[in-house]
One Martini backbone bead per residue (centre of mass of N, CA, C, O) as a GRO file, in nm:
protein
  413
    1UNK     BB    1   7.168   7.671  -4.524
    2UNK     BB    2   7.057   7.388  -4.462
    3UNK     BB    3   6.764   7.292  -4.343
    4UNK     BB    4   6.880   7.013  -4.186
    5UNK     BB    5   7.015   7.205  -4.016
    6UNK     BB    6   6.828   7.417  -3.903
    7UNK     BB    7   6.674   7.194  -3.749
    8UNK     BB    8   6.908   7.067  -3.546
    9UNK     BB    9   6.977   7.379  -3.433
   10UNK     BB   10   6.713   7.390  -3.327
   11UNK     BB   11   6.701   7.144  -3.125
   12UNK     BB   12   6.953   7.245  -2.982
   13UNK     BB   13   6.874   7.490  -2.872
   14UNK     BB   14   6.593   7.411  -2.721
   15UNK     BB   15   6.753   7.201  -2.494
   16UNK     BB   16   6.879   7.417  -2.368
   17UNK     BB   17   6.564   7.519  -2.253
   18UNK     BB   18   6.346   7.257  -2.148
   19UNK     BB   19   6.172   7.360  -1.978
   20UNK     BB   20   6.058   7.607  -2.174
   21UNK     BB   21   5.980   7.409  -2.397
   22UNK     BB   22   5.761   7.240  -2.230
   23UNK     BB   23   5.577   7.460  -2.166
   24UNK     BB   24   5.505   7.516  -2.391
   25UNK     BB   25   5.385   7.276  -2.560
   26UNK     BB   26   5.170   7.229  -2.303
   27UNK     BB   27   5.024   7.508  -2.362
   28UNK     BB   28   4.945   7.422  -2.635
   29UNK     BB   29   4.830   7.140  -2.618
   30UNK     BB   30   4.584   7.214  -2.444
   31UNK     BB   31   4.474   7.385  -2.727
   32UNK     BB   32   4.445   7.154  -2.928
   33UNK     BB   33   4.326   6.949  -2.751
   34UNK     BB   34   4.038   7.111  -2.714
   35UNK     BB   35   3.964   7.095  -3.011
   36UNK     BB   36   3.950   6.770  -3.031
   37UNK     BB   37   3.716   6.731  -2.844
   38UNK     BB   38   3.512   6.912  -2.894
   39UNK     BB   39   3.461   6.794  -3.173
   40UNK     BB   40   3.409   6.511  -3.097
   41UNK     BB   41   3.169   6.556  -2.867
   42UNK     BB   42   2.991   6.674  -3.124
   43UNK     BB   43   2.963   6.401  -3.220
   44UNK     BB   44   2.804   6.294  -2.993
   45UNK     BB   45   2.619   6.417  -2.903
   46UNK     BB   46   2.478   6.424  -3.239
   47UNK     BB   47   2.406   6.091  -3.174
   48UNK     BB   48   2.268   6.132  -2.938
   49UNK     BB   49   2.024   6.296  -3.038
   50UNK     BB   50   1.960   6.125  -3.271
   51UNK     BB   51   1.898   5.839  -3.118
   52UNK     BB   52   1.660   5.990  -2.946
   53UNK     BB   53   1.497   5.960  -3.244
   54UNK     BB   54   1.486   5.658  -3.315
   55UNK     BB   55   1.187   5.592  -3.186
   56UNK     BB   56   1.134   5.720  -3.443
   57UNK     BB   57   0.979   5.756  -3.750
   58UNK     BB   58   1.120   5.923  -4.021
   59UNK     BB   59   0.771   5.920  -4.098
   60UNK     BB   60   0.738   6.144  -3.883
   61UNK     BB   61   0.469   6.397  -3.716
   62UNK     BB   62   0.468   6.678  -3.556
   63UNK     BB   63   0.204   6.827  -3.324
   64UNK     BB   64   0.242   7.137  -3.169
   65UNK     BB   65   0.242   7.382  -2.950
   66UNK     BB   66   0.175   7.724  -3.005
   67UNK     BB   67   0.241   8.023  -2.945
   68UNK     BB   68   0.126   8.292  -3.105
   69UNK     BB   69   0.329   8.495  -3.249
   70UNK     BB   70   0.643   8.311  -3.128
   71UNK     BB   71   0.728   8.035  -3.238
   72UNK     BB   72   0.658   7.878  -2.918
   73UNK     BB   73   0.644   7.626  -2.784
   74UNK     BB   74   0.436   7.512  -2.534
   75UNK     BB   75   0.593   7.228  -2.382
   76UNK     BB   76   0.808   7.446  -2.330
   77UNK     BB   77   0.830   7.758  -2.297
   78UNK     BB   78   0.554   7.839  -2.248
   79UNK     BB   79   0.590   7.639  -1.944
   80UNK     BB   80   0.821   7.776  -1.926
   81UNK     BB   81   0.579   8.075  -1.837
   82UNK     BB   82   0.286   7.973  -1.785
   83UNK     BB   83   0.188   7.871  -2.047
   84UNK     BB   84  -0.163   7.741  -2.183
   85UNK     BB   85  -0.241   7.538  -2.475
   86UNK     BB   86  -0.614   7.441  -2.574
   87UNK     BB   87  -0.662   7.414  -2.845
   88UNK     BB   88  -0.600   7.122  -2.882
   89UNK     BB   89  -0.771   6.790  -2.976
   90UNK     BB   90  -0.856   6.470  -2.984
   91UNK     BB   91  -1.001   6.549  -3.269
   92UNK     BB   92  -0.764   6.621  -3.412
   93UNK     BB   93  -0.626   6.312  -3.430
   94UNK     BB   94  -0.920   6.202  -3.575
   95UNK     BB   95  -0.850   6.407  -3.859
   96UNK     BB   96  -0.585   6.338  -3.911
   97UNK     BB   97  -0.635   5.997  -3.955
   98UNK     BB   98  -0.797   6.098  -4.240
   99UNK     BB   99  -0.591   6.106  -4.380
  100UNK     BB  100  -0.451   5.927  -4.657
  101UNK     BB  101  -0.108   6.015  -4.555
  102UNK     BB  102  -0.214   5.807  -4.295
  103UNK     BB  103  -0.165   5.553  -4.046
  104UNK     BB  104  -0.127   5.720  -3.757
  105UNK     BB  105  -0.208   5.823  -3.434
  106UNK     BB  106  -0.113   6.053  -3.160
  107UNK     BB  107  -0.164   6.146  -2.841
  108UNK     BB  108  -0.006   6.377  -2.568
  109UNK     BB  109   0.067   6.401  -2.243
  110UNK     BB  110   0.139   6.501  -1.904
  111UNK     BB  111   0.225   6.384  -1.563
  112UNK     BB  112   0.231   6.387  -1.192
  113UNK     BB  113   0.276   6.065  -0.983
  114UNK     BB  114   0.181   5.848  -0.687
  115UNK     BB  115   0.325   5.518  -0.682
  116UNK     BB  116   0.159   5.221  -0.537
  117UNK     BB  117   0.364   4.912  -0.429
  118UNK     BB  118   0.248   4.814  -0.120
  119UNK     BB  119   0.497   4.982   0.066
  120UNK     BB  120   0.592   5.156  -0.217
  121UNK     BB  121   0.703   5.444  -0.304
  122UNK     BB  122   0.676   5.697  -0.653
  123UNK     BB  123   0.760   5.945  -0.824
  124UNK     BB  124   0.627   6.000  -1.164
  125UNK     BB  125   0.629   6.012  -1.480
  126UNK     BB  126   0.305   6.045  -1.710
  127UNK     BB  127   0.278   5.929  -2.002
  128UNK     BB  128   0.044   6.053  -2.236
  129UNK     BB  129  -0.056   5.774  -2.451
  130UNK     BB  130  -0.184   5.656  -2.704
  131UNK     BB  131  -0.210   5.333  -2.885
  132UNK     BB  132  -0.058   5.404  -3.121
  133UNK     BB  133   0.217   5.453  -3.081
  134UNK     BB  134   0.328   5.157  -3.137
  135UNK     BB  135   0.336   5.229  -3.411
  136UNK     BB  136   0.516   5.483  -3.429
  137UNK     BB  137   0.722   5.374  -3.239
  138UNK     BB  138   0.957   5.230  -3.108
  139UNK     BB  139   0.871   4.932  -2.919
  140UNK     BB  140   1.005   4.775  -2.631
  141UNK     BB  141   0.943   4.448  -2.464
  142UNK     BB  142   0.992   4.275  -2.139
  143UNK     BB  143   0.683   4.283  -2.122
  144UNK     BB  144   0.404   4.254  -2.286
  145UNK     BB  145   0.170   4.506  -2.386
  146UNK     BB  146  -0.004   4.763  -2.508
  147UNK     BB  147  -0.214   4.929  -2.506
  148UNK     BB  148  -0.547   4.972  -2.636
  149UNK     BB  149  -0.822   5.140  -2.854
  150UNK     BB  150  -1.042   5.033  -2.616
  151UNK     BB  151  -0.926   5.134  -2.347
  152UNK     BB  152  -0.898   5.429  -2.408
  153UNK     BB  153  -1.199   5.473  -2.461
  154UNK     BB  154  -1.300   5.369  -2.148
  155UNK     BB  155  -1.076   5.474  -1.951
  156UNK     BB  156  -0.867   5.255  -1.868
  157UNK     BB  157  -0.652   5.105  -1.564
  158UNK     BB  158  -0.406   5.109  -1.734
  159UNK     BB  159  -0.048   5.020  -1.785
  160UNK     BB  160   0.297   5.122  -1.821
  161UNK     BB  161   0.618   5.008  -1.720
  162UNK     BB  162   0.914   5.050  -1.661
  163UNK     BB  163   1.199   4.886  -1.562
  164UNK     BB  164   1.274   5.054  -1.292
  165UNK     BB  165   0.987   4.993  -1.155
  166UNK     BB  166   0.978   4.688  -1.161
  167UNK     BB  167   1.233   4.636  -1.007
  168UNK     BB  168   1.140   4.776  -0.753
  169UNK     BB  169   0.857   4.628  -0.724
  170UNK     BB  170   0.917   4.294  -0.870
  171UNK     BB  171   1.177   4.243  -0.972
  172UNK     BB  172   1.154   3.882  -1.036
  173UNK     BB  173   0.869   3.954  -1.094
  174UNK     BB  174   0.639   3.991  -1.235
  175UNK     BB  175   0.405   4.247  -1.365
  176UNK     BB  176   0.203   4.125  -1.507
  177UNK     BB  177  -0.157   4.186  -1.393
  178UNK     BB  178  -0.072   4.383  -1.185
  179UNK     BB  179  -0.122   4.636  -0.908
  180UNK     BB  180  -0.154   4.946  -0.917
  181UNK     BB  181  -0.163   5.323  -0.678
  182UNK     BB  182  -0.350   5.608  -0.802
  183UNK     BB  183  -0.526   5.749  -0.578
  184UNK     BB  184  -0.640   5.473  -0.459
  185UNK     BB  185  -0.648   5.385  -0.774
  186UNK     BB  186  -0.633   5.103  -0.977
  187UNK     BB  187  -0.349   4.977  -1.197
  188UNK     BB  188  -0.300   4.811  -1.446
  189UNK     BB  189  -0.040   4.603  -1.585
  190UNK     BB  190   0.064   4.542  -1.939
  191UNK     BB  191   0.344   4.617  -1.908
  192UNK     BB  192   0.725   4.613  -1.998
  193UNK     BB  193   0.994   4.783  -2.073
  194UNK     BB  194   1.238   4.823  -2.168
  195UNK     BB  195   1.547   4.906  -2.139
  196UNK     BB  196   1.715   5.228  -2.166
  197UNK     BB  197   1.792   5.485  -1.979
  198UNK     BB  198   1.980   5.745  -1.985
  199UNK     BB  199   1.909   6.095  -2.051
  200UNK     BB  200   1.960   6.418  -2.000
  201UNK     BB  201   1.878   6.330  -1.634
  202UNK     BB  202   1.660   6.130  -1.834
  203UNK     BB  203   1.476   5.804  -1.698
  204UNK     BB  204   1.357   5.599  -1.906
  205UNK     BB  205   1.259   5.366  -1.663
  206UNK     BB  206   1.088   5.570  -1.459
  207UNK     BB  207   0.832   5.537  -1.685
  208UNK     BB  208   0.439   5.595  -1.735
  209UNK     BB  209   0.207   5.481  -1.900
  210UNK     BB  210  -0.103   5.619  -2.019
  211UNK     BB  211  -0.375   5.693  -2.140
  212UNK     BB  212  -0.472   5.988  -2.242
  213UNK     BB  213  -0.788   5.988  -2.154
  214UNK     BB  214  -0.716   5.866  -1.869
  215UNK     BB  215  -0.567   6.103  -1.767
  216UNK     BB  216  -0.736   6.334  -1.830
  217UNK     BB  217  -0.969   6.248  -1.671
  218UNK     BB  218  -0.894   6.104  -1.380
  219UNK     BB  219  -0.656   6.311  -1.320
  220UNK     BB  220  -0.663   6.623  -1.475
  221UNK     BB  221  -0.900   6.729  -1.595
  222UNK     BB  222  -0.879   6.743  -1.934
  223UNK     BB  223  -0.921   6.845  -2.291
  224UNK     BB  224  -0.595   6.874  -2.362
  225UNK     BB  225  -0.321   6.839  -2.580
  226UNK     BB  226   0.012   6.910  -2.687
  227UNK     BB  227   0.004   6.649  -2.898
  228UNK     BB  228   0.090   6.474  -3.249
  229UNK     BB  229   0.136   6.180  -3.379
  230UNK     BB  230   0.242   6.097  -3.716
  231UNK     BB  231   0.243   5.838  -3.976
  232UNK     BB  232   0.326   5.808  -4.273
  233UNK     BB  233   0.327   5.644  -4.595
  234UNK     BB  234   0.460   5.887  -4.811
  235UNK     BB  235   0.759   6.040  -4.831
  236UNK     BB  236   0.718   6.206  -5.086
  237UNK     BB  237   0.431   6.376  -4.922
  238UNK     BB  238   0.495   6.507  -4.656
  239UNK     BB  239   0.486   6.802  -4.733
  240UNK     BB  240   0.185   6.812  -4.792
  241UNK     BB  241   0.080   6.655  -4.541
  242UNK     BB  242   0.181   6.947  -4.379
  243UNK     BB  243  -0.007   7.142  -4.541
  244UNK     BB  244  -0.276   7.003  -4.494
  245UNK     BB  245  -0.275   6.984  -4.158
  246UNK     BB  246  -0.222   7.293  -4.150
  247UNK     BB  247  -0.528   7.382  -4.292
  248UNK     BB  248  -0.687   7.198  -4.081
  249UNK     BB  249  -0.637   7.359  -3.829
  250UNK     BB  250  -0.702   7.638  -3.912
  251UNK     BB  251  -1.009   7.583  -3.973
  252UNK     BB  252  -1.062   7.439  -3.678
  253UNK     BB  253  -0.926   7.742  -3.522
  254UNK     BB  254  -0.977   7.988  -3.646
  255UNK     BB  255  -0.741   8.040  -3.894
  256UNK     BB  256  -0.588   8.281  -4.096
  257UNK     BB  257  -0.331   8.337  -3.991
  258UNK     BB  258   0.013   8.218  -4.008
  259UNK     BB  259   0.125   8.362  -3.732
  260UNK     BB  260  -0.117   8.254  -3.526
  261UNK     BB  261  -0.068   7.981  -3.473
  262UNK     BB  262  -0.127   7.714  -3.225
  263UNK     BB  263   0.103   7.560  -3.392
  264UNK     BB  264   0.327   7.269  -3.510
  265UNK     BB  265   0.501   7.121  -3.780
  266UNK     BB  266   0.686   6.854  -3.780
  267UNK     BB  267   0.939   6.679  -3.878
  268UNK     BB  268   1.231   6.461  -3.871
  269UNK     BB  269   1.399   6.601  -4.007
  270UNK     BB  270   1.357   6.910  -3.906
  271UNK     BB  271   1.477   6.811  -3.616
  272UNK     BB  272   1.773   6.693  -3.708
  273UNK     BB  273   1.858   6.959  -3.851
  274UNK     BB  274   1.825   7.165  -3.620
  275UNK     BB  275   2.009   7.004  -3.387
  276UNK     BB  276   2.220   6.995  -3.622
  277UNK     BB  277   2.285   7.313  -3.560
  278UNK     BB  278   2.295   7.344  -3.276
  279UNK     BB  279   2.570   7.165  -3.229
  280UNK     BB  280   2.726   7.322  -3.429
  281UNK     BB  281   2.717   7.600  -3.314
  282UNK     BB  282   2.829   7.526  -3.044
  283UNK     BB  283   3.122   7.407  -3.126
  284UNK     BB  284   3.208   7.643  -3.271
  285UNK     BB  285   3.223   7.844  -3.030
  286UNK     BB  286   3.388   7.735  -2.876
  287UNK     BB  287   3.645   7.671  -3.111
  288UNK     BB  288   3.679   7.962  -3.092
  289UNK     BB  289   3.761   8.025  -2.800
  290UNK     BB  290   3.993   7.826  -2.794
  291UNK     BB  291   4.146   7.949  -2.986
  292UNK     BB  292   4.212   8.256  -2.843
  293UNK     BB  293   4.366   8.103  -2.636
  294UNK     BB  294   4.606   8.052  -2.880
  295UNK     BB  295   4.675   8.323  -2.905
  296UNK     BB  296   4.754   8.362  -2.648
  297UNK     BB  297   4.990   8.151  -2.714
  298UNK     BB  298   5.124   8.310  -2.946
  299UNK     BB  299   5.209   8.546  -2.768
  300UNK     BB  300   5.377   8.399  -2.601
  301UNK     BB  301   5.597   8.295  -2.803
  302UNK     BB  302   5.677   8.595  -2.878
  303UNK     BB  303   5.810   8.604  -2.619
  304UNK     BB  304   5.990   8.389  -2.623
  305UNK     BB  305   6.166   8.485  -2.851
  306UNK     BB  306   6.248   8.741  -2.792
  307UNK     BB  307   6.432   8.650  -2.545
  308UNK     BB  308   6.588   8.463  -2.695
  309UNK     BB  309   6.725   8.712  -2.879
  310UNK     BB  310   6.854   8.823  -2.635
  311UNK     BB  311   6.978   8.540  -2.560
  312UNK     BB  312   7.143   8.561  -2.843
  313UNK     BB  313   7.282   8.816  -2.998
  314UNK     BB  314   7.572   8.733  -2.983
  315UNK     BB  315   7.545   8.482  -3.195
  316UNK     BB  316   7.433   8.629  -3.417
  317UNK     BB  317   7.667   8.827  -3.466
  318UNK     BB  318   7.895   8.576  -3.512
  319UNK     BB  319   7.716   8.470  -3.754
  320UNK     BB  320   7.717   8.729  -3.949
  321UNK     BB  321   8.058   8.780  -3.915
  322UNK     BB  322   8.095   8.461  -4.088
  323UNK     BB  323   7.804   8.472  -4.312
  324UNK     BB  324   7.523   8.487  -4.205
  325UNK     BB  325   7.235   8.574  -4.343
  326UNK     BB  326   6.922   8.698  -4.290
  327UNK     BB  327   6.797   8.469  -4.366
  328UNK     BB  328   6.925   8.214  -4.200
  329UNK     BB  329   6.861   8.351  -3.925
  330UNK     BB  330   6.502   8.370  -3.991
  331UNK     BB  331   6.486   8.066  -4.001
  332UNK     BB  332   6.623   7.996  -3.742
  333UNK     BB  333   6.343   8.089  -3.593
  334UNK     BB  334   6.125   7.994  -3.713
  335UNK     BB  335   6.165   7.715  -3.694
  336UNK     BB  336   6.169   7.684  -3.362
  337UNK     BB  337   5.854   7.802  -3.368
  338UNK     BB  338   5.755   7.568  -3.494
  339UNK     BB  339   5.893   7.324  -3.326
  340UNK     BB  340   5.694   7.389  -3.100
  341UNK     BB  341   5.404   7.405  -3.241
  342UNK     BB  342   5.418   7.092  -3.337
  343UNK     BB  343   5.436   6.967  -3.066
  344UNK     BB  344   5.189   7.081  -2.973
  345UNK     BB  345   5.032   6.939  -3.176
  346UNK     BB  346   5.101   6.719  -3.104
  347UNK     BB  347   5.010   6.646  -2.815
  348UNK     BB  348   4.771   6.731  -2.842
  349UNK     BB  349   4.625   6.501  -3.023
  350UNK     BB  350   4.675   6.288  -2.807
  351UNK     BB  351   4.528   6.399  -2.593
  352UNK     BB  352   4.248   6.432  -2.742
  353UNK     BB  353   4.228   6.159  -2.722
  354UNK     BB  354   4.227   6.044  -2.474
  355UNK     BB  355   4.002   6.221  -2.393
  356UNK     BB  356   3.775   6.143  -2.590
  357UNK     BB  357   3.778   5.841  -2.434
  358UNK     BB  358   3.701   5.891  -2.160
  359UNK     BB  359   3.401   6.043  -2.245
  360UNK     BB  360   3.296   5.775  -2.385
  361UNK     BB  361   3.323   5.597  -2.137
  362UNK     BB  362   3.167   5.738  -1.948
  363UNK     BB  363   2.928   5.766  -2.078
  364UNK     BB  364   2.861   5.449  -2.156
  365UNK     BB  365   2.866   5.392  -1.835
  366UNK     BB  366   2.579   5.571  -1.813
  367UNK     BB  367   2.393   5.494  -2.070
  368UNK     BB  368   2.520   5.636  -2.332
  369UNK     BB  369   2.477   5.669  -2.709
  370UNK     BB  370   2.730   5.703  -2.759
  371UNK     BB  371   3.080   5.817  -3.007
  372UNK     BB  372   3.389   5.736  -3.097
  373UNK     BB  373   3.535   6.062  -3.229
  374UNK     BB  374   3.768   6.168  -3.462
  375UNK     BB  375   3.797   6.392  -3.643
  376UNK     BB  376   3.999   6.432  -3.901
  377UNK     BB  377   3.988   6.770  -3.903
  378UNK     BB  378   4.091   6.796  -3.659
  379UNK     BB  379   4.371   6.737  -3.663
  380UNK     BB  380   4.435   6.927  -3.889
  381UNK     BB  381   4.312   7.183  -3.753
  382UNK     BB  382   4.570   7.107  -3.526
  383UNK     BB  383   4.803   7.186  -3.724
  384UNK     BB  384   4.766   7.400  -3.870
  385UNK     BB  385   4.723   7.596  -3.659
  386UNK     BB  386   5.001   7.567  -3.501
  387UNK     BB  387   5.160   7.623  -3.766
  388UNK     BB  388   5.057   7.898  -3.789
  389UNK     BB  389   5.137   7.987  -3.468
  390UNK     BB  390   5.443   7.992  -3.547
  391UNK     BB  391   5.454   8.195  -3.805
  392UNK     BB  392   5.301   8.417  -3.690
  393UNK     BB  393   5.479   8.476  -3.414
  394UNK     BB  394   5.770   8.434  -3.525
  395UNK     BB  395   5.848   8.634  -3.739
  396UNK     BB  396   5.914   8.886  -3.612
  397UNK     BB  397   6.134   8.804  -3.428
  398UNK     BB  398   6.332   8.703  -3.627
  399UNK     BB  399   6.303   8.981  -3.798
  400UNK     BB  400   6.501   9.073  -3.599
  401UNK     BB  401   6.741   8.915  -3.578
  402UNK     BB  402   6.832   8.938  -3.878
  403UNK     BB  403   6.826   9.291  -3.818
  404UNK     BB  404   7.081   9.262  -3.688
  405UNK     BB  405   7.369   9.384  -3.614
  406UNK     BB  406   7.689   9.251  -3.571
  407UNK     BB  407   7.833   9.512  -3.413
  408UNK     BB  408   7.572   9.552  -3.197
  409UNK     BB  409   7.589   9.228  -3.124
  410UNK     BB  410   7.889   9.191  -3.047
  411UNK     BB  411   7.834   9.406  -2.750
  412UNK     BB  412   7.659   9.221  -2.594
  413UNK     BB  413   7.874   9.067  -2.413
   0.00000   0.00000   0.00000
């Protein structure tokens, strides 16, 4: 039998069941649907997770604190155990902006407080951040400026507030000027920040800037910052420049072992890429995961070609005793396991692109810095998986078919 007669033969056979032909395809396509989403939410997200470091200038070096001993930054791991690192010192990055191959330095802090205009009143985080902030991260104003280095040293009231924030206080009225007041005491508004919006449930139009040494003298009484970021002049040397950073500070703190660090030196390169490691490890998990759905569903595909094969025993038997050879058999029934499996995969297919528009139109209007992106191998890896699982599944059910006597498959009518 020719392969076109035999496709034909399958298609006429399939329509003839159309309930169980739509339910099975629907159930194979939602599991490929699966894994075309899954992939693309991951090429988003990992927009997404890069986006909000573009912030920072690709020279730039993060030294933040860590656990001695544990290889985990205090200002995340650290904080959500209760441990608080105190080593970092505003004079640490006094001394790293003295390296040859750094431009600028600033450290950060953050706090926690309620800001009262008129009326109104707030609870905020406060980013203690250095006066060089500005040169290091990429920032833009919508109105004013970033405070200066003789402000945050002299402790003064001065801060920067988000976009949302003057909206709330100061509506269409400039912002810039005016004071706000944080524990009964004026704080002047000396910029606002542009529009920004949310990410992962956290508003940066509703953060409050605020001299480091501000925050820490007059608001927490502390005397040690969480980090510090500088931006490197010469990005061929930035290996050394971190290498030098990391041999001064333990110096600082009288460490000997790196083992016992008390802090972590970290390039942009090197967090974007530990990220986008996180991002692709979480995507294979998932994409596992659907998999396992799928051979699920190849399962079920091999039961029903089973009962196909049991209602149709006696059609067998008078195909094998009019001439028709045990491969003709199996072909056809591996063809209809085929083409059970490619409907299921373009459904899949088309399923997953519409879903995958869906998450990024949702994202882009939450003003999430999404990007809607099919990968081409998403396609590939969901065609060719549907198309093995038609394979592997189908066989075994023909090759029963295949190999039915034809004398006591015509005895089952």
């Amino acid at each position: 039998m020719k392969i076109q007669d035999t496709i034909q033969l399958g298609f006429v056979t399939l329509m003839r069941q159309k309930l169980r032909t739509i339910l099975t395809t629907i159930a194979l396509g939602i599991g490929i649907a699966s894994v075309v989403i899954i992939l693309s939410a991951g090429r988003g997200l990992e927009n997404l997770i890069v986006g909000e470091l573009d912030i920072y200038n690709p020279n730039s070096l993060n030294i933040e604190v860590r656990i001695p001993g544990k290889g985990e930054t205090g200002s995340a791991t650290g904080m959500a155990s209760g441990v608080t690192i105190t080593t970092l010192k505003n004079s640490d990055t006094e001394e790293i902006e003295k390296h040859e191959n750094i431009d600028s330095t600033y450290d950060y802090v953050t706090g926690q407080e309620v800001i009262k205009y008129g009326g109104e009143n707030k609870t905020v985080i406060l980013f203690g951040y250095g006066a060089n902030a500005a040169k290091v991260e990429k920032m833009t104003f919508d109105e004013g400026r970033f405070y200066e280095k003789a402000e945050e040293d002299s402790l003064a009231q001065v801060l920067v507030i988000g976009y949302g924030i003057k909206e709330e206080f100061f509506g269409e009225d400039s912002a810039v000027g005016k004071n706000v007041y944080i524990r009964g005491k004026s704080y002047k508004v000396v910029g606002v920040m542009a529009e920004r919006g949310a990410s992962f449930g956290f508003d940066y139009d509703d953060l409050v800037y605020i001299p480091t040494k501000t925050l820490q003298k007059r608001l927490l009484g502390t005397d040690y910052v969480m980090g510090i970021m500088g931006r490197v002049i010469d990005m061929t040397k930035i290996d050394q420049t971190k290498a030098d950073i990391e041999y001064l500070l333990r110096d600082r703190h009288d460490i000997t072992d790196p083992d016992k660090d008390d802090f972590q030196v970290t390039t942009m390169d090197e967090i974007q890429d530990m990220l986008g490691t996180i991002v692709g490890g979480i995507t294979l998990l998932l994409v596992a995961l659907v998999c396992i759905s799928l051979v699920v569903a190849g399962v079920g595909i091999t039961n029903i070609m089973y009962v196909t094969v049991a209602e149709r025993t006696f059609e067998i038997g008078l195909r094998k005793s009019l001439g028709a050879k045990n491969k003709d058999i199996l072909w056809q029934f591996l063809v209809e396991a085929m083409i059970l499996t490619s409907a299921g995969g373009v459904v899949g297919v088309i399923l997953g692109f519409l879903m995958s528009y869906a998450i990024y139109y949702g994202a882009v209007s939450s003003g999430l810095n999404w990007i809607f992106s099919v990968p081409l191998y998403s396609i590939v890896l969901a065609i060719s998986f549907s198309t093995f699982v038609g394979l592997f599944f189908g066989i075994y059910p023909a090759k029963k078919a295949a190999n039915l006597d034809p004398i006591v498959a015509l005895r089952k009518e």
